[in-house]
N, C-alpha and C positions, 0 to 999 in steps of 0.2 A: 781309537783303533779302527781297523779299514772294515768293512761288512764283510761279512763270513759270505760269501755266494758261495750257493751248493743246489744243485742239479739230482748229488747221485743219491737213490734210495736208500742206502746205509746212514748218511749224514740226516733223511727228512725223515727218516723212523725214530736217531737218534733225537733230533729237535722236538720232535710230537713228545717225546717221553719224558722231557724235562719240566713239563707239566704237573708231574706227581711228583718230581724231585724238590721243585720249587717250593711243594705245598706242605713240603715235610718240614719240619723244625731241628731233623737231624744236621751234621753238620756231611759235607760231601765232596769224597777227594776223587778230582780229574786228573785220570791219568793219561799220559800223552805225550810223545816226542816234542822237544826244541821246537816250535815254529810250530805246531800243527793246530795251532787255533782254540785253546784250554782259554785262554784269558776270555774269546767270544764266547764260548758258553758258557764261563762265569755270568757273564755280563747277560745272558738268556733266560739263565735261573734268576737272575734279580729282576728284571723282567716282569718275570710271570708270578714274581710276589704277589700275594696279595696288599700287603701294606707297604707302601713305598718309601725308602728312606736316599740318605747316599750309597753309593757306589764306592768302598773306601780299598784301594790296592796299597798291600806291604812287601815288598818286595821285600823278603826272607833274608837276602845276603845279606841287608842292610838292617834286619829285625832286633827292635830293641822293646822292653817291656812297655815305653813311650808309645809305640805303635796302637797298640791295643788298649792303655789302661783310659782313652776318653772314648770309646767308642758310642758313637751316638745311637738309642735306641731303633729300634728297627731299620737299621742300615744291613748289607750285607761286606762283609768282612772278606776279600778277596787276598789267602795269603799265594804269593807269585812263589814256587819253588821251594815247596818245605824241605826240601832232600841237602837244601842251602841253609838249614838252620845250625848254628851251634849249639856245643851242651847245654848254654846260659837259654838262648834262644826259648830250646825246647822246655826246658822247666817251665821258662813265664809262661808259656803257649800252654802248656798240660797243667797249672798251675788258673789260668785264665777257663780253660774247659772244665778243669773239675767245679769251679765255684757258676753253680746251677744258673742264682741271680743274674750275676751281669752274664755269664755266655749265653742268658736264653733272649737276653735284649737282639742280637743280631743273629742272622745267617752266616755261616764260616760255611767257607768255601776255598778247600787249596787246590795247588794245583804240584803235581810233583812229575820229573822226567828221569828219565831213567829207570836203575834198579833201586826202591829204597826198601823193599827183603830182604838186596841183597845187603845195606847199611845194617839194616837189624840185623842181619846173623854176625856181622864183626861186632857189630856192639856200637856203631857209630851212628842210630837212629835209637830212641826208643820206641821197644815195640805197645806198652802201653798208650804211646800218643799217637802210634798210626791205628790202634783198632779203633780209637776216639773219633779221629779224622777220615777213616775209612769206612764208616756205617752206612753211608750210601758210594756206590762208587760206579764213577763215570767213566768211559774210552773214550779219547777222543780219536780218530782214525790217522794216519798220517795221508798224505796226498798221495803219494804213490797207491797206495788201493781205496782209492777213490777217483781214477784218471779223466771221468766223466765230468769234474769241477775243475779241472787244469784249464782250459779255452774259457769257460766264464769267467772264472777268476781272472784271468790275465787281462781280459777284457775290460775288466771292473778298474782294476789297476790301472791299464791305458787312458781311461779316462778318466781318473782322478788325477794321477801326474801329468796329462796333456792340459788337463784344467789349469792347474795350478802351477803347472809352467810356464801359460799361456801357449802353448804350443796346438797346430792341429795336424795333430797324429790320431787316425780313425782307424786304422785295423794292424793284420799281420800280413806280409805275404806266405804261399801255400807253404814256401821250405820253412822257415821260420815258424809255422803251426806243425808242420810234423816236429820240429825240433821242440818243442814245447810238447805233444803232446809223446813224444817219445823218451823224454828226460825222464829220469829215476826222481828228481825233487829229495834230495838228502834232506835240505834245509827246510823242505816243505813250505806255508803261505810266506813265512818269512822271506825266504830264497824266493820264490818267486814277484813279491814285490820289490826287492829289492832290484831282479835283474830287468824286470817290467820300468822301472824307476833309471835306472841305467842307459836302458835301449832307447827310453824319450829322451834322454839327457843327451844321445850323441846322434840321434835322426836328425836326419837331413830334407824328409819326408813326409807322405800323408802317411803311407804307413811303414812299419818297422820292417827292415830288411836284417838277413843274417847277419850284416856285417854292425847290425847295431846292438844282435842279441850275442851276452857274453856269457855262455856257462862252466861252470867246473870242470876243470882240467880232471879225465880220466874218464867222463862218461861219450859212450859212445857219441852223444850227440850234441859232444863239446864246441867242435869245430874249433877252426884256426883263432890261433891267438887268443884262446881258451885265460884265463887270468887261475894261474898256477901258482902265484907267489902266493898266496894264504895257507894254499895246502904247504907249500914246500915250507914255509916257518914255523907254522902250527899253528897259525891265526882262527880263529873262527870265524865263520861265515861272513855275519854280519861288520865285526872286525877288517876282513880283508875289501870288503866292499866298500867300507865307508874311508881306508884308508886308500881304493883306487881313487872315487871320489874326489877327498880332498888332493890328491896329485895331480889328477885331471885339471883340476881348477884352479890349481895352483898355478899349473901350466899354463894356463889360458891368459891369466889375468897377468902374469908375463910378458908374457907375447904382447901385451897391450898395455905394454911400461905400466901397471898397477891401475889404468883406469876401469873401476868396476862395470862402470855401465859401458864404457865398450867390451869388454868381456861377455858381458851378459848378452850382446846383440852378436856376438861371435860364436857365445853357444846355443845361441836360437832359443834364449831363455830368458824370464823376465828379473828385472834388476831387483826386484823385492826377493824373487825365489832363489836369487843367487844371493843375496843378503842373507839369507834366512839358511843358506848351506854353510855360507862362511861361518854363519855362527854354529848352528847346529857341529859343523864336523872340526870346528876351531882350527880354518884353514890361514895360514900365513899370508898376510898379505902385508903390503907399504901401503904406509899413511897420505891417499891421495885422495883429495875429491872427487866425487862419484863414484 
């Protein structure tokens, strides 16, 4: 996961206090919008353990009693999205906290978005395994009110995908930094690596021009040719991105009757990073050398 950069004194009050969270043997649930960075302070609190073991993520959709029944002793226990658990889910889970032995081996630590009060009052959460889970409880802020880390972070982003694209892309221009620091960030760090990830993908440049940054159709500071098809489907964020993506590349690699490595020098990107996209976003391509 990419380094949490933060600037603004809400986020460096929050980090100084995970401190005493760390050092408790409670268990502690992160609450926090889609993308606004819950998985990094998991990853903070285990950290600042005293005893160090692994770092073990369960992604909740996918939570089966298998997750949890080998947990290695002082490891911390990251469940990714308890609001994502089923009825079966939640028993093993409440079933694993109540039995003292094996849940005082590890630190649990979840992380939940949305409303899951409002799952408890339908009845589709239970409330005895969020008081479990909720004994210590964490905010994590969303970007939008914290706008003081939008420029660093984008910054941090630029250069890990101009690294690793091989490309050299070194700043923003001024319009293209109002536009960022003007954006609402729905998607928060996610959205914004992602659109950071994008704008190196189609720069031409040292640094990023508007016409490389693509935001969300409907905020004021979308600009032209805003990429609307996610919203208009119902796609999610990260969904409609990774489907511009693969079409992008699709198209590229087209255009260059299927040879990958000239593709790769067409999009001013290197032939391993374009490898590693093809597979990551399981782009279509013919079976050509290079």
């Amino acid at each position: 996961m990419a380094e949490f950069v933060s600037s603004s004194k809400r986020m460096q009050r929050l980090l100084a206090a995970l401190d005493a969270v760390a050092s408790s043997p409670a268990p502690v649930l992160i609450r926090g919008e889609r993308g606004s960075g819950k998985e990094y302070l998991a990853r903070k609190i285990h950290e600042k353990r005293a005893l160090h073991g692994p770092f073990v993520t369960v992604k909740c959709l996918a939570f089966d009693r298998s997750c949890i029944s080998n947990v290695i002793p002082n490891s911390t226990l990251f469940l990714d999205g308890v609001q994502e658990l089923g009825a079966g889910g939640q028993a093993d889970l409440h079933a694993f906290l109540s039995n003292g032995g094996q849940a005082d081996r590890v630190k649990v630590v979840a992380s939940v978005s949305g409303d899951v009060d409002l799952l408890v009052s339908k009845g589709l959460f239970r409330r005895d395994l969020l008081v479990m889970l909720d004994l210590i409880s964490v905010s994590c802020p969303p970007l939008r009110e914290r706008p003081e880390d939008v420029v660093p972070l984008a910054l941090h982003f630029l250069k890990e995908f101009s690294r690793e694209m091989g490309r050299d892309v070194r700043g923003f221009s001024p319009a293209v930094l109002h536009r960022l620091e003007s954006y609402h960030w729905p998607g928060n760090l996610r959205e914004l690596k992602n659109v950071i990830e994008g704008a190196v993908l189609r720069s031409r440049g040292c640094r990023l021009e508007n016409a490389d940054v693509v935001l969300a159709a409907g905020s004021p500071s979308s600009g032209e040719g805003a990429a609307s098809m996610g919203i208009a489907s119902g796609l999610e964020l990260k969904e409609a991105v990774d489907l511009f993506k693969k079409s992008y590349i699709e198209g590229a690699i087209g255009l260059c009757a299927g040879n990958k490595a000239e593709a790769a020098r067409s999009l001013g990107i290197q032939r391993t990073y374009l490898f590693k996209l093809i597979k990551d976003l399981g782009v279509d391509v013919p079976d050509i050398p290079g």
